[in-house]
C-alpha positions as CSV (number, residue, x, y, z in Angstrom):
1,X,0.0,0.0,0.0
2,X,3.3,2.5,-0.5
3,X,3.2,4.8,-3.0
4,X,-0.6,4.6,-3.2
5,X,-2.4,7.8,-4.0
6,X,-5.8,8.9,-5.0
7,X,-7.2,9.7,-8.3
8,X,-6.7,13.2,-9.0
9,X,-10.0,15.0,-9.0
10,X,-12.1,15.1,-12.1
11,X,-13.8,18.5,-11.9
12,X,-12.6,21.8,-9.9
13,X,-14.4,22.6,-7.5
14,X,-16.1,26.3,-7.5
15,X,-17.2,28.5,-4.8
16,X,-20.9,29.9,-5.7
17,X,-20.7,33.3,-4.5
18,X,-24.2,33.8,-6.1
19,X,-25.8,33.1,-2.6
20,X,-24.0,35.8,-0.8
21,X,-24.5,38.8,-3.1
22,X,-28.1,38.1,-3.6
23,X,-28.0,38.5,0.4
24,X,-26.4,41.2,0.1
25,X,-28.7,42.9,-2.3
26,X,-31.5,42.0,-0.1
27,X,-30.0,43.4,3.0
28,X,-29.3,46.6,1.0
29,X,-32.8,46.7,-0.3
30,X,-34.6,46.2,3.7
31,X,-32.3,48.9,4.8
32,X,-33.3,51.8,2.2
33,X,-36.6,50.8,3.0
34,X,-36.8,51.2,6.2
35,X,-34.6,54.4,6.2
36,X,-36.7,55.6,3.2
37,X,-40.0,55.5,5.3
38,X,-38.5,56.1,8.7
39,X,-37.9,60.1,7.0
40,X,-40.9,60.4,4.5
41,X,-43.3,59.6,7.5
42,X,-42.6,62.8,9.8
43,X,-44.2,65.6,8.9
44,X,-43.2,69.1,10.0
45,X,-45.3,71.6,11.4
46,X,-44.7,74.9,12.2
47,X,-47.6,77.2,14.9
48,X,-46.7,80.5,14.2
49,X,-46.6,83.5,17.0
50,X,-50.2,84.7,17.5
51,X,-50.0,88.4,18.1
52,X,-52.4,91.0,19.6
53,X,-52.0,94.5,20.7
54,X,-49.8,95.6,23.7
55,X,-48.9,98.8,25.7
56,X,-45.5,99.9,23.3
57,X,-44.0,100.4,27.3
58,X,-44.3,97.0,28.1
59,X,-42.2,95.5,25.1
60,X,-38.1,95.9,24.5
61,X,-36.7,99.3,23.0
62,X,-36.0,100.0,20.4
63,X,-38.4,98.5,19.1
64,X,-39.4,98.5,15.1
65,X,-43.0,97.4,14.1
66,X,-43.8,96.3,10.5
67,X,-46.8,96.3,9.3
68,X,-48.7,94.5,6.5
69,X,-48.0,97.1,4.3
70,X,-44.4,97.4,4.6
71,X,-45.0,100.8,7.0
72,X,-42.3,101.0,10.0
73,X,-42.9,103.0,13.3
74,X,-40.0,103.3,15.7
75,X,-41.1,103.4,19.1
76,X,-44.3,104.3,18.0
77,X,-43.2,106.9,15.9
78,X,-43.7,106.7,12.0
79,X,-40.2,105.5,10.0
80,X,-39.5,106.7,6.5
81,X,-37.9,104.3,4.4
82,X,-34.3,104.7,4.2
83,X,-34.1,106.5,7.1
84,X,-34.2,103.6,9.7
85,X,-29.9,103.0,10.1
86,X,-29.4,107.1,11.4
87,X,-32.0,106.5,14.1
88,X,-30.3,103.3,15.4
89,X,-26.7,105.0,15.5
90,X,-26.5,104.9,19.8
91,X,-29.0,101.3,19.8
92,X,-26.7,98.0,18.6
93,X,-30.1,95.8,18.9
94,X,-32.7,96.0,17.1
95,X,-35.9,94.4,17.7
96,X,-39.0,93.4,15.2
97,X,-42.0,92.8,15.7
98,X,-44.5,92.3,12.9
99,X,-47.8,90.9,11.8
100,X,-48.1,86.7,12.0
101,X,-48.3,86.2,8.7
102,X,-45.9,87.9,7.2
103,X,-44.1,86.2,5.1
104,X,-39.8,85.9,6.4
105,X,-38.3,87.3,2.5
106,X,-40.6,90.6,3.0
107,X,-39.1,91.3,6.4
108,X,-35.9,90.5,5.1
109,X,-36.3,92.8,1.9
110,X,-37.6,95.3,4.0
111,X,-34.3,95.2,6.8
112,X,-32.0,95.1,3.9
113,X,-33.4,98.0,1.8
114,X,-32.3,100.1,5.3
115,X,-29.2,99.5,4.7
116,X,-28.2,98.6,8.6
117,X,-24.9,98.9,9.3
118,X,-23.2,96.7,13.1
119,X,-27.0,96.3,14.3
120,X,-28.4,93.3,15.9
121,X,-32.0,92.2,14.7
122,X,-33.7,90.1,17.2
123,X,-37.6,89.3,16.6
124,X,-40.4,89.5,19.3
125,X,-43.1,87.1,19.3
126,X,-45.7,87.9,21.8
127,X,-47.8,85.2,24.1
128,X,-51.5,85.8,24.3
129,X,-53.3,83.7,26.6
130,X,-55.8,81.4,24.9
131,X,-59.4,82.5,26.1
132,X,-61.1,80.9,28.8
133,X,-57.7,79.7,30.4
134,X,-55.5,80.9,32.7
C-alpha cells in the first residue's frame, strides 16, 4: 500500500458566490426601505406667534413694528424708508415685531433695503393667553 495515491479529482471545484451577493442585495434593499419610510413619515409643522396689541411700554426698545403694508414705526413713531440705520446710530439691537403672517423674505427685503450697518436684529413674538384659560 506505498506509494498509493488517490485519483486526482475530475472536476474543480467552485465557490458559488451567487448566494452571498443576492444577500447582500436584499440586506441593502430592507435597509433603504426602512430608512426611506422612517424620513418620508414625519411631517413638520410649524404654529406661528399669534400676536395682539400691547402697551408699546411693556415691550423691549427699540423696538421696530412692521406692518402689513411694509410701513415702520419706531417706538411708536412713524419710520421713512431709508431712514431707519441714522436713528439706530447709539441702539446696537434692534428688535422686530410684525404681523403673524408675514411672510420671512418681505421682512428681510424690508431690513435690507435700510441698509443697517453693526446692528443686531432680534424678533419679538408675543404670548396671548388662549381664552377661557388661565
Amino acid at each position: 500500500m506505498k506509494g498509493q495515491r488517490l485519483p486526482p479529482p475530475t472536476s474543480k471545484i467552485r465557490l458559488d458566490s451567487s448566494l452571498a451577493i443576492v444577500n447582500i442585495v436584499l440586506l441593502l434593499i430592507f435597509f433603504f426601505l426602512t430608512t426611506g419610510s422612517l424620513v418620508g413619515a414625519q411631517e413638520f409643522s410649524v404654529r406661528l406667534p399669534e400676536t395682539e396689541d400691547l402697551p408699546l411700554d411693556l415691550l423691549p426698545k427699540p423696538l421696530l413694528i412692521v406692518g402689513e403694508d411694509g410701513s415702520m414705526t419706531l417706538d411708536g413713531a412713524p419710520v421713512e424708508p431709508g431712514t431707519l440705520n441714522g436713528l439706530l446710530i447709539d441702539d446696537p439691537v434692534l428688535h422686530v415685531l410684525t404681523d403673524r403672517d408675514t411672510r420671512a423674505f418681505d421682512l428681510l427685503d424690508h431690513l435690507a433695503a435700510e441698509h443697517l450697518v453693526a446692528v443686531e436684529i432680534r424678533l419679538v413674538t408675543l404670548h396671548r393667553k388662549a381664552e377661557g384659560g388661565a
